[in-house]
C-alpha positions as CSV (number, residue, x, y, z in Angstrom):
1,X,0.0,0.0,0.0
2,X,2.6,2.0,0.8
3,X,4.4,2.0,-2.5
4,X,1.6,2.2,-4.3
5,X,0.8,5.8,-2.3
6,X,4.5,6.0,-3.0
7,X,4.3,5.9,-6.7
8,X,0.7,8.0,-7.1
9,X,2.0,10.8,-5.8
10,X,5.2,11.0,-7.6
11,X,3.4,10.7,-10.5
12,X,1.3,13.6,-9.3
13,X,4.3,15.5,-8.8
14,X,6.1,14.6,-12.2
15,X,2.8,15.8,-14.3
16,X,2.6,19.2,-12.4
17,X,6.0,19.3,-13.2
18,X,5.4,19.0,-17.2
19,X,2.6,21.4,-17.2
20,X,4.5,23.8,-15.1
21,X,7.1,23.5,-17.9
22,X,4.8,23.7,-20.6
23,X,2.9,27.0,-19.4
24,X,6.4,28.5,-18.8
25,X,7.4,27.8,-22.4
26,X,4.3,29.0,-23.8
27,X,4.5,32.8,-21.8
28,X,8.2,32.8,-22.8
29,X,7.4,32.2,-26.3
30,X,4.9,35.6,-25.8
31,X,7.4,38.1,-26.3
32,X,10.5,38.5,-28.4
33,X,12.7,35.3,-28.3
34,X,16.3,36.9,-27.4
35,X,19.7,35.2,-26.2
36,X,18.3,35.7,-22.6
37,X,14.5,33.9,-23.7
38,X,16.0,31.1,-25.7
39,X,18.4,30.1,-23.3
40,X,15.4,30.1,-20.4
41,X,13.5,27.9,-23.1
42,X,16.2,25.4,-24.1
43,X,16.7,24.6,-20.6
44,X,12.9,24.1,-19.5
45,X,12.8,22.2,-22.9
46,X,15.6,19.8,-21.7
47,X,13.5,19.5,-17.9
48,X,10.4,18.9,-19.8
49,X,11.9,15.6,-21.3
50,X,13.1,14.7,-18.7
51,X,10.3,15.2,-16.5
52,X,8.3,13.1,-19.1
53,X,10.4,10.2,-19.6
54,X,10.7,10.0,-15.1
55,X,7.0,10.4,-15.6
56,X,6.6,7.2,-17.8
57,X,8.9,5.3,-15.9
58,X,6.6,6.3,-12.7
59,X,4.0,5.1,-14.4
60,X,5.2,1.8,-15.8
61,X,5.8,1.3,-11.9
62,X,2.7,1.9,-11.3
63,X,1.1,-0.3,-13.7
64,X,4.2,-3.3,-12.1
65,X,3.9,-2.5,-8.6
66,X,0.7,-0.2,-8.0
67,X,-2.2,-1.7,-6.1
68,X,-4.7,-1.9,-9.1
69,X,-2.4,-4.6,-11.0
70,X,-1.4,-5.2,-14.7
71,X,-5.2,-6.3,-15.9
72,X,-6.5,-2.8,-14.9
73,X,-5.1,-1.5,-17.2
74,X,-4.4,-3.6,-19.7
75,X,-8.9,-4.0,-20.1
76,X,-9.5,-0.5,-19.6
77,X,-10.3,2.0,-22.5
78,X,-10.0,5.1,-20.8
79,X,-6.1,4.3,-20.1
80,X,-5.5,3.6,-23.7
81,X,-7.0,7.0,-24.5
82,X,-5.0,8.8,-21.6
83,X,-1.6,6.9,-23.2
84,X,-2.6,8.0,-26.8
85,X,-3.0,11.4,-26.0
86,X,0.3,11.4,-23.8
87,X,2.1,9.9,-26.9
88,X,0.5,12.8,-29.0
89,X,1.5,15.6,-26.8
90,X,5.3,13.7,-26.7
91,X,4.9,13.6,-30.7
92,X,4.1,17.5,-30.9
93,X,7.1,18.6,-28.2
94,X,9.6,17.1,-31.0
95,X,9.2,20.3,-33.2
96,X,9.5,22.6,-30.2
97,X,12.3,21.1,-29.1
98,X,14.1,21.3,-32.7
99,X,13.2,24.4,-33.0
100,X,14.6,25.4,-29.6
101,X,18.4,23.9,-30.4
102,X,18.2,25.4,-34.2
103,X,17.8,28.7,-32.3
104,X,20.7,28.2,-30.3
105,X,22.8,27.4,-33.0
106,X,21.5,30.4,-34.9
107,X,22.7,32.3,-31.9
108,X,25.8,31.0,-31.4
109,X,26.8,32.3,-35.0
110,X,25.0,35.4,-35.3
111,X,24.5,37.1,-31.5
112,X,22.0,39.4,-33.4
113,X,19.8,36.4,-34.1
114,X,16.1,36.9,-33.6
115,X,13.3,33.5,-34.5
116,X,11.0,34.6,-37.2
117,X,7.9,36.1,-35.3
118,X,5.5,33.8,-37.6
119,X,8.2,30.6,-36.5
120,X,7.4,31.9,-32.9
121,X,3.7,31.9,-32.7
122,X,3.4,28.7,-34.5
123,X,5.3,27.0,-31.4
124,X,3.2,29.0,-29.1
125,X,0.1,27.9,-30.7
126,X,2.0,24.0,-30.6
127,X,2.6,24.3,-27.2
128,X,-0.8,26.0,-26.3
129,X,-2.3,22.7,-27.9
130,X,-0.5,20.5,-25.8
131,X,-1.5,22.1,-23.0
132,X,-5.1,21.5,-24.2
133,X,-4.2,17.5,-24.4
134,X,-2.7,17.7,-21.2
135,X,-6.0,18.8,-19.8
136,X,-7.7,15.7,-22.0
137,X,-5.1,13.5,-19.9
138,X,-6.4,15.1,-17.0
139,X,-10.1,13.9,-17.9
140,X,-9.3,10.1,-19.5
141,X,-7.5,10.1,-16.1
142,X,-10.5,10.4,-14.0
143,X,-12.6,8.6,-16.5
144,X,-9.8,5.8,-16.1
145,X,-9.6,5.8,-12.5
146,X,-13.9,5.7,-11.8
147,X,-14.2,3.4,-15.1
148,X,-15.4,5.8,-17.3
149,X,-17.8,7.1,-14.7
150,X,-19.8,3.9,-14.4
């Protein structure tokens, strides 16, 4: 019982975490993206990913050691939904992240480097999105946990 508490709440902790991340990339990418901007992103990029992958090693944990067992899991919808959307938000974070290094070289070469403003919005509006799926996890998580609601 204990680990099980044990692992719940870390895996609490570690989604917080990614949305803290993710809403302090999306007000960064607000305003001009400058050396200063771009170095704060590419290091709450690097947390980010490594916040998620703790996050799905927390939760493979909890699926081995948790209380509910494998077959929980393994028969239940709502989890498959919550793990597709999860993989969709990981799937959207690789052009962000790209992005985020190409910047950095740019910089490194030319100090006077500024992102395109268009190139800037776009990954606000990617990240804005996978906000918007994180709060779908959020949901399929509840649904998951109360079996749909049933």
């Amino acid at each position: 019982m204990m680990t099980d508490f044990l692992l719940a709440s870390l895996h609490h902790l570690l989604v917080f975490g990614l949305v803290s991340m993710l809403v302090a990339e999306s007000v960064l990418l607000r305003g001009t993206v400058d050396h200063a901007v771009l170095k704060r992103l590419a290091g709450i990029d690097a947390g980010y990913g490594m916040t998620a992958m703790a996050l799905i090693a927390a939760g493979i944990c909890r699926i081995v050691f948790g209380i509910k067992g494998y077959d929980f899991y393994l028969h239940n919808p709502w989890f498959h939904a919550k793990i597709g959307a999860f993989v969709l938000v990981g799937l959207l974070s690789i052009l962000p992240t790209v992005r985020f290094l190409r910047w950095r070289k740019a910089l490194a070469a030319n100090p006077a480097y500024l992102p395109d403003a268009a190139e800037v919005a776009k990954l606000r509006g990617i990240v804005r999105f996978e906000l918007i799926l994180v709060a779908a996890i959020f949901v399929l998580a509840a649904a998951m946990a109360r079996h749909g609601g049933l």
